[in-house]
C-alpha positions in Angstrom: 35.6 75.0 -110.9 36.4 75.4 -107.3 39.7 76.4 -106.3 41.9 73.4 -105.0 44.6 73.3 -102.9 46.2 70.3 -104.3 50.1 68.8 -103.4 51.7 71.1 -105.7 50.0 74.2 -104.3 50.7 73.0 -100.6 54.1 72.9 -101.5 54.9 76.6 -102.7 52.4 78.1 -99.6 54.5 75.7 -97.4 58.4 76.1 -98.7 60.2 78.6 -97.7 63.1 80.4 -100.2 62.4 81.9 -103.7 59.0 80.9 -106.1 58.6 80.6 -109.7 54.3 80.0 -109.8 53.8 79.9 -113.9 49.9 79.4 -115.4 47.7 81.2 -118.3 45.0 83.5 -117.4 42.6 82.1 -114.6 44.9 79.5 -113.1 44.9 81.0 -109.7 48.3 82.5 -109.3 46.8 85.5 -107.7 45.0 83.3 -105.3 47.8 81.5 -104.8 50.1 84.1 -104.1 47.6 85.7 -101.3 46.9 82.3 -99.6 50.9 82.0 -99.3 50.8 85.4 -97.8 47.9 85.0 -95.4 50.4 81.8 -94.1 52.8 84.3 -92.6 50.7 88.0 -92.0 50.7 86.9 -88.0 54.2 86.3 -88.0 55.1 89.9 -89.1 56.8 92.2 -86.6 55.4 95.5 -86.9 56.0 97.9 -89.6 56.4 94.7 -91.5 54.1 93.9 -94.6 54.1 91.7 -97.4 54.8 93.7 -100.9 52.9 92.9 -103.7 53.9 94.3 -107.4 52.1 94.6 -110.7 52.4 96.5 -114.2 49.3 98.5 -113.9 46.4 99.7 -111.7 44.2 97.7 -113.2 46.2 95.2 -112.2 46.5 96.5 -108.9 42.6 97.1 -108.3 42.0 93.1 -109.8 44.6 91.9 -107.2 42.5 94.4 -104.0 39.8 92.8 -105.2 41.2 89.3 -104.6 42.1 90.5 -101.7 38.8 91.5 -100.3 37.8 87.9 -101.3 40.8 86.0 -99.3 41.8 88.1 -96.6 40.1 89.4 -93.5 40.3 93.9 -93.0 43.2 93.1 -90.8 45.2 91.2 -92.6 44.5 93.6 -95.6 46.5 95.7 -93.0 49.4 93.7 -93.6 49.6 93.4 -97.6 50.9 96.7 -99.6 49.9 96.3 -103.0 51.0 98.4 -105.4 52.8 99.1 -109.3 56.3 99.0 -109.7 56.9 102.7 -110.7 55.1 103.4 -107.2 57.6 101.3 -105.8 60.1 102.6 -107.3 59.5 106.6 -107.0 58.7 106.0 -103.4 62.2 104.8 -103.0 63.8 107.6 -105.7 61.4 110.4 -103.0 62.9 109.0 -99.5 66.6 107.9 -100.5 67.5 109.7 -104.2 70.2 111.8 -102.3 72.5 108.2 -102.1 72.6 109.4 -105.9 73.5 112.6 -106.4 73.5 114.2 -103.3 70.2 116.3 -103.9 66.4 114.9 -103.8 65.4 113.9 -107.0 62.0 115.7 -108.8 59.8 113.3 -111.1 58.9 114.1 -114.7 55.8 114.1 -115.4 54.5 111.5 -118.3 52.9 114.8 -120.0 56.2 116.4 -119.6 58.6 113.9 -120.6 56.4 113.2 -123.9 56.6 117.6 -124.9 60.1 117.0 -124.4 61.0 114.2 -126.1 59.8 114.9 -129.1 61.2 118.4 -129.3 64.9 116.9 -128.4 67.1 116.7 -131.3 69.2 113.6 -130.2 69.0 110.8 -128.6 66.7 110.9 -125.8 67.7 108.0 -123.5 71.3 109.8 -123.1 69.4 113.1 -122.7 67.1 111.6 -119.8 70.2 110.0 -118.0 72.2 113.2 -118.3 68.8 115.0 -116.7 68.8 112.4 -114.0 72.8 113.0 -113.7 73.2 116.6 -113.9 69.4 117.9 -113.1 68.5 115.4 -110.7 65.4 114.8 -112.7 64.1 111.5 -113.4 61.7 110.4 -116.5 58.5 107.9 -115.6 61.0 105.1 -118.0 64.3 105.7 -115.5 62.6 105.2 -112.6 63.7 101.0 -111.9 67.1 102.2 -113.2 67.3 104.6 -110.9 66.0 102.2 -107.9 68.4 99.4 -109.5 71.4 102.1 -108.8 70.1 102.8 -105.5 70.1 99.2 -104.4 73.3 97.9 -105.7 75.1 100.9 -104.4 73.6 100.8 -100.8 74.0 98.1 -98.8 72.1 99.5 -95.8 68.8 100.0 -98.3 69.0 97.1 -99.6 68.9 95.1 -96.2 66.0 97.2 -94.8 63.9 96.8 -97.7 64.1 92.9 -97.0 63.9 93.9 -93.6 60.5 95.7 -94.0 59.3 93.5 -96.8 59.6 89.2 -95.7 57.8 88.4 -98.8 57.7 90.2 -102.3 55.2 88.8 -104.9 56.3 89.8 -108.2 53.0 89.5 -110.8 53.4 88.8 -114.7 57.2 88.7 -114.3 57.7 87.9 -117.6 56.9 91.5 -118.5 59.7 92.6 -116.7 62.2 94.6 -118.4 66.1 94.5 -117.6 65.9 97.7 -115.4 63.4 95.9 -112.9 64.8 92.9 -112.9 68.4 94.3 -111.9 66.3 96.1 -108.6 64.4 92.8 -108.1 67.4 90.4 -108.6 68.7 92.7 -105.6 65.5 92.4 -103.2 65.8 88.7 -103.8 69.4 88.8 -102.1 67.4 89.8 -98.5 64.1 88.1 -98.8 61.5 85.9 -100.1 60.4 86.3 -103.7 57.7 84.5 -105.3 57.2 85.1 -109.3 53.9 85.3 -111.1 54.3 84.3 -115.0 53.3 83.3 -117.9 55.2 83.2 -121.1 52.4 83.1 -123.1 51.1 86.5 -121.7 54.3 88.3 -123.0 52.6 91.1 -125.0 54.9 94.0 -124.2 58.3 93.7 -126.2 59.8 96.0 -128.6 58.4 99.6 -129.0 55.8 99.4 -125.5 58.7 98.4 -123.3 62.3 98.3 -124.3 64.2 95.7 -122.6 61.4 93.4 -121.9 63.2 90.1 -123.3 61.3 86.4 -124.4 64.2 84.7 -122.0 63.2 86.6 -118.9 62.3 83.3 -117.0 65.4 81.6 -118.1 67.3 84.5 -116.5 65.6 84.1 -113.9 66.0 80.6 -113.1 69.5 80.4 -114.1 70.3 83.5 -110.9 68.2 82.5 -108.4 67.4 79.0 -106.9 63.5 78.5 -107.6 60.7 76.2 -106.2 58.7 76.2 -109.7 55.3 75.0 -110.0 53.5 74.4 -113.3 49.4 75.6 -113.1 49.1 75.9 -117.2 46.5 73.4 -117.7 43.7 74.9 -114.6 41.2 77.4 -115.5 39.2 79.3 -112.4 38.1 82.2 -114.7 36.4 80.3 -117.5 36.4 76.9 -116.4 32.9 76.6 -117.9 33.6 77.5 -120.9 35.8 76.9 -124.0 37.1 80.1 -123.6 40.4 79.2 -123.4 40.9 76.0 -125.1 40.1 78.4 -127.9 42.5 80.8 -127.4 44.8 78.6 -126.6 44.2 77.3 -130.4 44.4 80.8 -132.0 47.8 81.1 -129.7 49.1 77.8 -131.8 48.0 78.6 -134.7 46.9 75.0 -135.3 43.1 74.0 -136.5 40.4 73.0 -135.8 39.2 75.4 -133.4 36.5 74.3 -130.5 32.9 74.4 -131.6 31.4 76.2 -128.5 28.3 79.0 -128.1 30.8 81.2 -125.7 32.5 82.1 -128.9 30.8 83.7 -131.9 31.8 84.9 -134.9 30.2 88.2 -137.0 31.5 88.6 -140.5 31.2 91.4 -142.9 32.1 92.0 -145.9 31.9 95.8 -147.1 33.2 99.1 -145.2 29.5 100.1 -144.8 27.8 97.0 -143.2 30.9 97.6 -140.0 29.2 99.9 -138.1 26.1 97.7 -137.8 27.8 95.1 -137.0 29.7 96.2 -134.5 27.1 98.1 -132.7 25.0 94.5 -133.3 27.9 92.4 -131.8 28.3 94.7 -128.4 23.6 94.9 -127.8 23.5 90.7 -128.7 26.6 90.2 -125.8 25.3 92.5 -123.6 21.7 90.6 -124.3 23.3 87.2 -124.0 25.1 88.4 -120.1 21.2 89.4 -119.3 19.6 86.1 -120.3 22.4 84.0 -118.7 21.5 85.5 -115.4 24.4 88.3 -115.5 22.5 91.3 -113.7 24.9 93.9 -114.5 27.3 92.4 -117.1 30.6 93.9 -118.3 31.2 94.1 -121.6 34.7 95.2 -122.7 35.5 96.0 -126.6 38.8 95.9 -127.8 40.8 96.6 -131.0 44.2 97.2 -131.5 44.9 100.7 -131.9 43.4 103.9 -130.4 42.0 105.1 -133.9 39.5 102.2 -134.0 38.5 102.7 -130.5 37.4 106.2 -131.4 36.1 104.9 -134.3 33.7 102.1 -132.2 32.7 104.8 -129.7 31.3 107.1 -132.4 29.5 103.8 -134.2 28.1 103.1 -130.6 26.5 107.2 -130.1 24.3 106.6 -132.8 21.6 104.3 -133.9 22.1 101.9 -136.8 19.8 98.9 -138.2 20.7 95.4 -138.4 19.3 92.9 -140.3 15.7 95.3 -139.9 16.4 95.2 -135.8 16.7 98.6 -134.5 19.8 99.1 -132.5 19.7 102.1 -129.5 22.8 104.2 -128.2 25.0 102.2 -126.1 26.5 103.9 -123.3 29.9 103.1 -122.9 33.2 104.4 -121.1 36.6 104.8 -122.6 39.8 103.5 -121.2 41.9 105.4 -123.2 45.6 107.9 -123.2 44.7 109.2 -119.8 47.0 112.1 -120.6 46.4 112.5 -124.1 43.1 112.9 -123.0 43.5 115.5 -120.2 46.0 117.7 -122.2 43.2 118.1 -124.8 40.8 119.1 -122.1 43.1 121.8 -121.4 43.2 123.0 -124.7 40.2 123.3 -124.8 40.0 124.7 -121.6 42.4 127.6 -122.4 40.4 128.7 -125.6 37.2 129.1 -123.5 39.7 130.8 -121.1 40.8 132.9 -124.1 37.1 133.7 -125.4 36.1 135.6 -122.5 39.0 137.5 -121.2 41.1 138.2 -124.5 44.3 139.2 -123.6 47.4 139.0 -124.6 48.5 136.5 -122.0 45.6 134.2 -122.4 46.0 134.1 -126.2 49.6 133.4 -125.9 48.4 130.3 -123.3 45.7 128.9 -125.8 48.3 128.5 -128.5 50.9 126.8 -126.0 48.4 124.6 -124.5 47.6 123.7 -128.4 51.3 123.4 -129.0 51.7 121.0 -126.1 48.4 118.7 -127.0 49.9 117.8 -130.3 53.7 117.5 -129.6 52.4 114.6 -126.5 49.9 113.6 -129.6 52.8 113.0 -131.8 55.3 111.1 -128.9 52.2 108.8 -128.1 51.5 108.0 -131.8 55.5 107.2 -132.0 55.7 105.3 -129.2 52.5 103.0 -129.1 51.9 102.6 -132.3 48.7 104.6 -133.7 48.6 106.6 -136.8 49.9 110.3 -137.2 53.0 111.4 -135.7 54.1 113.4 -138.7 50.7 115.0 -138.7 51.0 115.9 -134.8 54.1 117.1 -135.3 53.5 119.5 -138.1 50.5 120.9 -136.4 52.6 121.4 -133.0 55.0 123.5 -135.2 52.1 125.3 -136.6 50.6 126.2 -133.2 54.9 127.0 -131.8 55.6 129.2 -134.6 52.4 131.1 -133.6 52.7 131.1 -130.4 55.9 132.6 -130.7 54.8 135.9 -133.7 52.2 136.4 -130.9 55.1 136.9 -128.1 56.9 139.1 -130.5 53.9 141.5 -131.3 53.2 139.9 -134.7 50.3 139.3 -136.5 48.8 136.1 -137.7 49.2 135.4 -141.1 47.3 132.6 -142.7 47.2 129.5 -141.5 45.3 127.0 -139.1 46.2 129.5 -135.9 44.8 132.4 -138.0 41.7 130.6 -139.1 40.9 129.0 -135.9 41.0 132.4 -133.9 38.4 133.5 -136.1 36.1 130.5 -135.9 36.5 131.4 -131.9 35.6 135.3 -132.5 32.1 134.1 -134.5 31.4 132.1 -131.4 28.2 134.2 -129.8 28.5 135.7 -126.3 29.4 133.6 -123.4 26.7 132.9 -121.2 27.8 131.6 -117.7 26.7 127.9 -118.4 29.8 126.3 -118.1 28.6 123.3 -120.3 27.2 125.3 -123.0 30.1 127.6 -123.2 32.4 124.6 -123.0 30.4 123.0 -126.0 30.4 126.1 -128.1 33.8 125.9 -127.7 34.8 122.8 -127.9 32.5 122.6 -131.6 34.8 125.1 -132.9 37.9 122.7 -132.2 35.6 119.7 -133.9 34.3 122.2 -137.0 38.4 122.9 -138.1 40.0 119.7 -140.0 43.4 120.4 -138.1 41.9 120.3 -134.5 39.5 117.3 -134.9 41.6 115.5 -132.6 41.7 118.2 -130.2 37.8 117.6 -129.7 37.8 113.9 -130.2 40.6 113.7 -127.4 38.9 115.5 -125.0 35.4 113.9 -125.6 37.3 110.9 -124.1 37.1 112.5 -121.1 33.3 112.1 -120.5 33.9 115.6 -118.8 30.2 116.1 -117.7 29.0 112.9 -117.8 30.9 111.4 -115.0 30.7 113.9 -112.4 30.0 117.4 -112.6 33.2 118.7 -110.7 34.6 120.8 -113.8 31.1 122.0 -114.1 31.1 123.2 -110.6 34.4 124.9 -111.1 33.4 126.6 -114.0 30.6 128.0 -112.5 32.2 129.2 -109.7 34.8 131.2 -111.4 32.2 132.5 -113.7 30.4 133.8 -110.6 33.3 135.3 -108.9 35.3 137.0 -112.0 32.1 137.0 -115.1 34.9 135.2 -117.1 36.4 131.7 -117.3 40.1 133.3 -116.1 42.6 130.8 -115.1 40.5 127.5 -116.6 43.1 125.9 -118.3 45.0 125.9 -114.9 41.7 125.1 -113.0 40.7 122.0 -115.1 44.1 120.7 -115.9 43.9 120.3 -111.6 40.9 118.7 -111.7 41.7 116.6 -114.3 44.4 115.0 -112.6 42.3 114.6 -109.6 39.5 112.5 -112.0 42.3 110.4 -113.7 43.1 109.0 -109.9 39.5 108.7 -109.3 38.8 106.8 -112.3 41.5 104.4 -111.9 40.0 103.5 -108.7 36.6 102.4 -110.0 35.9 98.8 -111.3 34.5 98.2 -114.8 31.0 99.1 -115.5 28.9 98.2 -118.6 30.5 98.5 -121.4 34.2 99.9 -121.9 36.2 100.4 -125.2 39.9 100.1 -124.9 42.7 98.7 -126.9 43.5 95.0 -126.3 46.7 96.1 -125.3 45.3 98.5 -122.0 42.8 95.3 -121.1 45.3 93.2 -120.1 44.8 92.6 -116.6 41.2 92.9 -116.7 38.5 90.6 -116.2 35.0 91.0 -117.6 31.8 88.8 -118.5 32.2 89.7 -122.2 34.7 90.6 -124.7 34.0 92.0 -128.3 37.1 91.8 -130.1 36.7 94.0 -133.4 38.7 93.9 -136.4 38.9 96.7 -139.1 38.4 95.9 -142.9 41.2 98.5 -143.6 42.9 99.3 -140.2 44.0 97.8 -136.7 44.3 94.4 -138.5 44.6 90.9 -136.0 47.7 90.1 -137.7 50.7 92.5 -138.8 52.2 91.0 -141.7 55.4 92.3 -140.5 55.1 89.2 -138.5 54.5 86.4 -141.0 55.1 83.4 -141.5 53.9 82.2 -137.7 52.4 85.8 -136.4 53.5 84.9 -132.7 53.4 88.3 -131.5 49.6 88.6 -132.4 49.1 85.5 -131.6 49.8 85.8 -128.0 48.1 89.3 -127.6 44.5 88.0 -129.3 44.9 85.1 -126.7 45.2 87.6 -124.0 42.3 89.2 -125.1 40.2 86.9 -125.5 41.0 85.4 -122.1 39.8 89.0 -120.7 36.3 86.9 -120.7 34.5 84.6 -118.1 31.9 84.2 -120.4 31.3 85.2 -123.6 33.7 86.1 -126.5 32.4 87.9 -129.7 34.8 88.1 -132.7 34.2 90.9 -135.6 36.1 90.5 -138.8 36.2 91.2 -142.4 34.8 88.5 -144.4 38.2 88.0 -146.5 40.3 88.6 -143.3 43.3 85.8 -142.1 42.3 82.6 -140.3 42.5 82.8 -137.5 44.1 79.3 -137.3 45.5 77.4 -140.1 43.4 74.5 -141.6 43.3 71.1 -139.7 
């Protein structure tokens, strides 16, 4: 289906004043939005650009992408795309003074989630009083903060219209009160045009507080709109039945489309899932291949993080089904990017502790421990996935520790005690920073309280990727005959790989939760459903299931070609009977 520009199109990339564009997945919004920009880049005084906003950076790199395909390198000149906290903390870097009088220091995501969860209180007073007394601001504060800055500065306020003619606001309904009072502000001094669709709205309660169903009524009800309705066009699946049949699943109502871009694999026992699964990812993939898709993408998605690491370990091995022989898939992970990286440098600071052994070192290994499960248990509480309590008991394990060691204690029993001495059996070092890390790293994935630890950091495709930690490793080795200062070392590089991964587009296949694919486009999606765990529907949400409704429609729409559902035999309907 070849993108039109029709009389309601026209009309939004000709008006001038505010714009409410609202569609489902593949209507062209983007598009839209860019083609209304490339109308006015030559009429921009300079230092002027258009500013584009979105949630995420996957968002961001699918809107660049867009770009590529609509605008010429100059004009790509002229267009700042970017996430609202990026926004945001820009302004918070080059005006926070207007608040307080002093420059204002970020916290961290890592370092917010350690603190939070050893606060005893309510931690949305604590982070204002930080931002208040401190100066420091949490990742969660940071539209607040802008919001502030905006209604209490005239002068900003104006020169951000100034600099800005046109801001594009993407998947505004996702927008929780906090950015809408900084956006309500930008809309006072220039042109906004909104990106939404209410059907998309997959963020309320515990992922984003303040995010509200009414947000577009708000809206419309403050500022005076041009609105244009694209909810019945399709550019990414227009082939397809893709999303007539989400669209279904989204109602609720039956029958659903008969079409061979959706499939279904059942099965009915815990032991036939792995198969299955591993089966459902080779035949889509093989499907893509036949279809003419060189190099498909293939992205599988469940609903929490423990059935993510619970695909990726199905798709390592080989299984059998139905007699066909199914080989190792290799996949990436788009998972807890710091999660991920603080378990890398735990792991890091026991190798660090194996082959220098002091006192210091020793003391670091059981911090860095400390700190892995205390984030552990504030991203289990926040997002949803099991074993907060669990995180949090090992995190006071590893502080009480931590602390006996500062006081020239000894260990008694315990899960520090036993896990030293699985590190002491651990045979000489040798210099090959791979096989070292591995030794190591197997003694974090041979203890039952540390399995995460090592499942965490196996996210991380540390040597697979690139071989930068590898190098690093090396080096020290070579300069020192030890692996001193490695937690510090990786936990840089680390950081450096987290930006460079964001960067990249999806490759092959990728395992996420349905949840992080939003804003994503690939050729196929595998949606997988546990017999036990990470169910489609919460039953919380009976009788009509409208929250899970609206995020299995967004995850299926992830597709421009194929969808593959995997459920339990005995699981829910996905729509009611016709």
């Amino acid at each position: 289906m070849a993108f039109t520009i029709c009389e309601k199109r026209q009309s939004v990339i000709d008006k001038q004043g505010h714009a409410l564009v609202i569609g489902g997945p593949g209507s062209g919004k983007t598009t839209l939005a860019l083609l209304k920009s490339k109308g006015i880049l030559d009429t921009l005084a300079p230092g002027q650009s258009v500013l584009f906003l979105s949630f995420s950076r996957a968002a961001v790199q699918q809107i660049l992408k867009r770009c590529r395909e609509i605008l010429t390198k100059e004009e790509m000149k002229r267009i700042d795309v970017r996430t609202y906290h990026s926004f945001c903390w820009d302004i918070l870097h080059c005006h926070g003074r207007l608040l307080g009088g002093r420059p204002l220091r970020m916290m961290a995501p890592s370092e917010e989630g350690t603190r939070r969860t050893q606060f005893d209180g309510d931690w949305t007073v604590e982070s204002r009083r930080l931002k208040e007394d401190e100066g420091v601001v949490c990742f969660d504060l940071f539209a607040a903060a802008t919001a502030e800055l905006f209604e209490g500065s005239t002068h900003l306020r104006s020169w951000m219209g100034r600099l800005f003619p046109l801001v594009i606001l993407d998947e505004f309904q996702d927008s929780d009160d906090d950015q809408w009072r900084f956006v309500q502000q930008l809309s006072a001094v220039t042109q906004t045009m909104f990106l939404a669709d209410t059907e998309q709205r997959i963020f309320e309660g515990a992922f984003r507080p303040g995010v509200r169903a009414d947000r577009l009524d708000i809206l419309k009800d403050a500022i005076d709109l041009h609105e244009v309705d694209l909810s019945d066009d399709n550019y990414r699946s227009a082939d397809s039945e893709i999303l007539a049949y989400a669209d279904c699943v989204l109602n609720g109502k039956g029958p659903l489309p008969s079409s061979n871009d959706v499939k279904r694999l059942l099965y009915e026992y815990k032991n036939q899932f792995a198969a299955t699964v591993h089966f459902a990812v080779a035949v889509t993939l093989h499907t893509l291949r036949k279809r003419g898709v060189d190099d498909p993408t293939v992205a599988v998605l469940a609903r929490n993080n423990d059935l993510v690491a619970e695909i990726s370990d199905i798709l390592e091995v080989q299984h059998v089904y139905n007699g066909k022989n199914l080989k190792p898939i290799q996949h990436d992970i788009v998972w807890d990017q710091e999660l991920s990286a603080s378990a890398g440098v735990a792991i890091a600071a026991a190798l660090e502790f194996v082959s220098v052994g002091t006192p210091a070192s020793r003391d670091a290994m059981h911090a860095k421990i400390e700190e892995y499960f205390l984030i552990k248990k504030d991203f289990c509480q926040r997002y949803g996935g099991r074993g907060a309590k669990a995180a949090g008991t090992k995190a006071a394990r590893f502080g009480k520790s931590k602390a006996r060691i500062a006081d020239g204690k000894p260990l008694t029993q315990g899960s520090p005690k036993t896990f030293e001495a699985a590190l002491s059996a651990i045979p000489a070092l040798t210099g090959d920073p791979v096989a070292d890390w591995k030794a190591v790293r197997s003694a974090f994935q041979a203890h039952d309280d540390l399995k995460a630890v090592f499942q965490d950091a196996r996210m991380v495709r540390l040597f697979r990727a690139s071989d930068t930690l590898a190098t690093a490793l090396a080096g020290r080795w070579m300069e020192r005959a030890t692996y001193e200062g490695a937690a510090r070392m990786i936990r840089s590089v680390l950081d450096q790989e987290k930006l460079i991964g964001l960067e990249r587009d999806p490759k092959g296949v990728s395992l996420m939760t349905m949840h992080k694919s939003k804003g994503k486009e690939f050729d196929g999606v595998v949606l997988v459903e546990g017999l036990y765990s990470s169910p489609f529907f919460h039953g919380h949400e009976a009788p009509h299931f409208a929250p899970s409704r609206r995020l299995l429609r967004v995850a299926i729409t992830r597709a421009r070609s194929i969808v593959t559902l995997v459920r339990p035999r005995n699981a829910k309907a996905l729509v009611d009977a016709a």
